[in-house]
N, C-alpha and C positions, 0 to 999 in steps of 0.2 A: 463248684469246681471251676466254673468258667473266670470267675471273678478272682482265683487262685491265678490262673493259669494270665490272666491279663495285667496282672499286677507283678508278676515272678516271671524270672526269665531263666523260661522252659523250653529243651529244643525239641524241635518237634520227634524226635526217635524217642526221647524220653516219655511221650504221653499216654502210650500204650501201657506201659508199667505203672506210671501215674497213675491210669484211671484203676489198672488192674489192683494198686494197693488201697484205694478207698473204695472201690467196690467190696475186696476183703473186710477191709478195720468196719463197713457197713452191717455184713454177714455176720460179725464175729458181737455186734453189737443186739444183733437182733435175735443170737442165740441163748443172750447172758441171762434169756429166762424173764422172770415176771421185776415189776421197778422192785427196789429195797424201801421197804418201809420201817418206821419204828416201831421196835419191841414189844409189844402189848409190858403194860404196868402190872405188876402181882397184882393178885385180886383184891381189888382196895370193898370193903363195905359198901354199900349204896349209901346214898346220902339220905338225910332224913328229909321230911316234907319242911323243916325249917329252915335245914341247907337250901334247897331246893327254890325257896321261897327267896330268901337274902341273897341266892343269885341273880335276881331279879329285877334290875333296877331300869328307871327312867331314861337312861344314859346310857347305862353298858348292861353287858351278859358277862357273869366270870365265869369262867372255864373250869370245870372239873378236872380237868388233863393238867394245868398247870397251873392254876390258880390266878392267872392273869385277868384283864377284864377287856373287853372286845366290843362293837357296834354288831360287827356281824358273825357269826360261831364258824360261817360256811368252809371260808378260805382257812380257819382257824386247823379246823376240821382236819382237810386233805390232807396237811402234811404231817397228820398221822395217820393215817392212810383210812378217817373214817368216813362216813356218811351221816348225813343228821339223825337217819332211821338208829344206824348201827351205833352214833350217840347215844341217843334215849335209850336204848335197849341194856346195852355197856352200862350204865349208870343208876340204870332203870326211873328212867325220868318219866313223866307221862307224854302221849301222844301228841300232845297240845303244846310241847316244854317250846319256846321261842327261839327261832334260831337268827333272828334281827331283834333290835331296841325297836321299841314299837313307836318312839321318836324319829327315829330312820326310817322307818315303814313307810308313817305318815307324810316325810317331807318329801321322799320321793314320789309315795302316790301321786303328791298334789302335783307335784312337778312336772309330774307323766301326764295327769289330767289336763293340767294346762296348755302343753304343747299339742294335746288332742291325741296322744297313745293310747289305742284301747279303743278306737272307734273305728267303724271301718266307712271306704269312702266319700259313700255321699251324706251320712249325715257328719261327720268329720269337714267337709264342704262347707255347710250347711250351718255347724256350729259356727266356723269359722267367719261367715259373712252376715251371722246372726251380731256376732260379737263387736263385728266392723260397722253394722248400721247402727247398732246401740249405741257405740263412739261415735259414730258421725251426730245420731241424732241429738247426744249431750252436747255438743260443741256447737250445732248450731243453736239450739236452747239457749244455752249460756249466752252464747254470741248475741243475740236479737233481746237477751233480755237487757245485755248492756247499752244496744242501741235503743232500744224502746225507752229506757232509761234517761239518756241522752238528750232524745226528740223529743222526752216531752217537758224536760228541763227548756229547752230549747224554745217547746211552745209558749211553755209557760211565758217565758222572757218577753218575750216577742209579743 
């Protein structure tokens, strides 16, 4: 409202009405009851263990609600207003049924692993400065093999 009121030019006799009608249009928002969700679908058949199975893929998950194909079911999900439980159950998928590509699964795993999510502080420390002397010790290895390399070219000459 502030950001209303700094932008528009409101006099101040008028704010008390102001505030007085968006505290209303608030009230009146917050009686309208539970959100609207979609329909539930007439009762479709369960799918079979082969449906089931060919929704399955390396890449994507297809949706029984629309037949699209998705990475992740989750956000798919909500905006019919289900839950992954209340999926499998609706569908009657089994408990196990994937609600990520286990391609997505895996690259964010690693990803999370990498940046050390999942550990807590000191050994997250710990990995971190393990990681930094193992780099440091390749680089100077490398580094002295090429001088050693060098010197003994060098000797040789000489």
């Amino acid at each position: 409202m502030a950001a209303f009121v700094s932008r528009q030019a409101v006099a101040a006799a008028d704010l008390p009405g102001l505030m007085r009608t968006v505290r209303d249009g608030l009230l009146a928002l917050g009686d309208a009851g539970p959100p609207i969700v979609a329909e539930p679908e007439p009762d479709r058949p369960a799918p079979t263990p082969a449906q089931i199975r060919k929704s399955i893929h390396p890449d994507r998950l297809i949706s029984f609600i629309n037949g699209c194909e998705y990475r992740t079911l989750k956000r798919h999900l909500t905006a019919y207003g289900l839950t992954p439980d209340s999926y499998r159950a609706r569908f009657g998928l089994p408990h196990d049924y994937p609600m990520v590509v286990a391609g997505y699964a895996a690259k964010h795993s690693a990803l999370a692993k990498a940046i050390g999510l999942g550990v807590h502080g000191a050994q997250a420390a710990w990995q971190a400065s393990s990681s930094i002397v193992n780099d440091a010790e390749h680089l100077y290895r490398s580094r002295n093999a090429v001088w050693d390399a060098q010197s003994f070219r060098i000797d040789k000459r000489g």
